[in-house]
Structures are given as structure tokens and as C-alpha cells.
N, C-alpha and C positions, 0 to 999 in steps of 0.2 A: 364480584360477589364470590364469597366461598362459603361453604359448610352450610347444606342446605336442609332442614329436614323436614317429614312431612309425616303430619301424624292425622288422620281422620279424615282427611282434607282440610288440613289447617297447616300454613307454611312456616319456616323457623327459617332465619338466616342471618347470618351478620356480613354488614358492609362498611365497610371503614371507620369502624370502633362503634355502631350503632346493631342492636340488635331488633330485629325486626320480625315481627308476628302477624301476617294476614291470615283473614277469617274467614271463610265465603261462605255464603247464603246457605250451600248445601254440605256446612261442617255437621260433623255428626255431635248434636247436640244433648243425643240423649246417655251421658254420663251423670255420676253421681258429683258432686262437688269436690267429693275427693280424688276421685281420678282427675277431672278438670286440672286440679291443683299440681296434683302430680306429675302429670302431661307437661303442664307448662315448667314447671321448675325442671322437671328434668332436661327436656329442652333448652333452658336458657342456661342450664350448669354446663352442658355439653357446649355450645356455644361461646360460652363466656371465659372457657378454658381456666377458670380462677380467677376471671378479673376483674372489676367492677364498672360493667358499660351499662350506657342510658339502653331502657327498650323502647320501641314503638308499637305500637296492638294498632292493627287497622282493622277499625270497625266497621269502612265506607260501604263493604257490601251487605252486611248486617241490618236487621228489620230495629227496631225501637226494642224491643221484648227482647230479642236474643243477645243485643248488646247492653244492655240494663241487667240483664242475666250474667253475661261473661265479666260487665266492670264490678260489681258486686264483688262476684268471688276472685278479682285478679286486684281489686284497686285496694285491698286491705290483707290481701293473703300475707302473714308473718314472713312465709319460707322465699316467698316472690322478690317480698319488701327486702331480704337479708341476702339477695344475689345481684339483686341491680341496680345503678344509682341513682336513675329518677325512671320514669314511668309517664312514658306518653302516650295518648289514646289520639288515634285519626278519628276523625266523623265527617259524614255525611252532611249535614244540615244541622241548622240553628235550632232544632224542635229536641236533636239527639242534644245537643249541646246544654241546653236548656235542661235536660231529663238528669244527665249524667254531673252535671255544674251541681246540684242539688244534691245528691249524693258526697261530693266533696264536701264542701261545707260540712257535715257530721264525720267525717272519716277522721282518725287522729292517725297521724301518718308523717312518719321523721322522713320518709322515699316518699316528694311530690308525687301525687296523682295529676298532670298535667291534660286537658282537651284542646286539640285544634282541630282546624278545618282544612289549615291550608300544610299538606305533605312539607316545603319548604321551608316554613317558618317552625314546624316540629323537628326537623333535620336540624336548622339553625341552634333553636336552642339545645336539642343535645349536645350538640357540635361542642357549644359553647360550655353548658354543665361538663362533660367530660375533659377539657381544657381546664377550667378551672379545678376541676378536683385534683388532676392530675398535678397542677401546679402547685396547689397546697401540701400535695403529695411526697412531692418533692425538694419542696422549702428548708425542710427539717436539716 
């Protein structure tokens, strides 16, 4: 793990080309929309050093409200959607899955908004979207 940051009690970090954002229960929620925005881009600019890596947002210690709340303004943000290559959400339970699946469906978004359950199979397919992009990357 390197380059850690923490903003509010909200973590940033990147681990092996996977950028990664946990949230905890007792992040400080009470910002306007636009600093939220700003918070996380600029964190994931700092991170990403230029590059274009998948994130993952862990929502698993998040209530239903506050991550309904955070995927809103993270799963359609322009500035978000033009720093990273895809966009994976952790969740808790099938009831979050359900709440935020719904939300997808209306989003129009060229940077998937991706939900799992299981931390492994969200590592996987970054793993994999970053591989692949890379390789198209370099086809030319």
C-alpha cells in the first residue's frame, strides 16, 4: 500500500493500480455537494498521479441514506467520471444493492458505475478493466 490520505475520516489510497476510498459511519457528512466533489477529485488526482486507474468507494460501513447520498453525487460527478476508468461501489447487503442498481439504470455514464458485494470479485474486475485498457492502450 502506498499514498495514503485522509480527509474527514474518509481514507484514499492506491494499491496495485486500484484506487481505493473507504467511508465510515462516522465520516463527516455534513458538506455541501460541492466540496464532497472536490474532496474526492482532488484525492483521486493526487493518487492517480495522471493515470487513468479503476476506483473502488467502500460503502460496507455506510447506513442506506448516507450511501444513496455519497453514490448520487460520486456515480455521475463529470470531474470524478474524467479522472478514473471505471467506478466500483462495495456494499453491505442486497437491500443497498437493490437501492443503488436502481439509481444505475437512469445514470448515462461512458465511466461504468459498477455495485458488489463481494471486495474480490470488485478487485477482479478492476484487475481486469485496467489490463484491458492498458492493452488497447498500447496496441497503437
Amino acid at each position: 500500500m502506498k499514498n495514503e490520505i485522509f480527509i474527514n475520516n474518509i481514507k484514499f489510497w492506491v494499491d496495485q493500480n486500484i484506487i481505493y476510498c473507504k467511508l465510515f459511519e462516522d465520516s463527516n457528512l455534513n458538506y455541501s455537494r460541492e466540496n464532497i466533489e472536490s474532496m474526492f477529485c482532488e484525492a483521486i488526482s493526487i493518487l492517480s498521479n495522471g493515470t487513468f486507474l479503476p476506483v473502488i468507494f467502500d460503502f460496507e460501513e455506510l447506513n442506506s441514506s448516507h450511501s444513496l447520498r455519497f453514490f448520487k453525487i460520486i456515480s455521475n460527478n463529470y470531474k470524478i467520471k474524467s479522472a478514473v476508468l471505471s467506478k466500483v461501489f462495495l456494499i453491505k447487503n442486497y437491500r443497498q444493492k437493490l437501492l443503488l442498481s436502481f439509481y444505475v439504470l437512469f445514470s448515462d455514464s461512458n465511466v461504468p458505475n459498477l455495485i458488489f458485494r463481494d471486495l474480490d470479485l470488485a478487485i477482479a474486475y478492476c484487475n481486469e478493466n485496467y489490463a484491458t485498457f492498458n492493452s488497447l492502450s498500447y496496441d497503437h
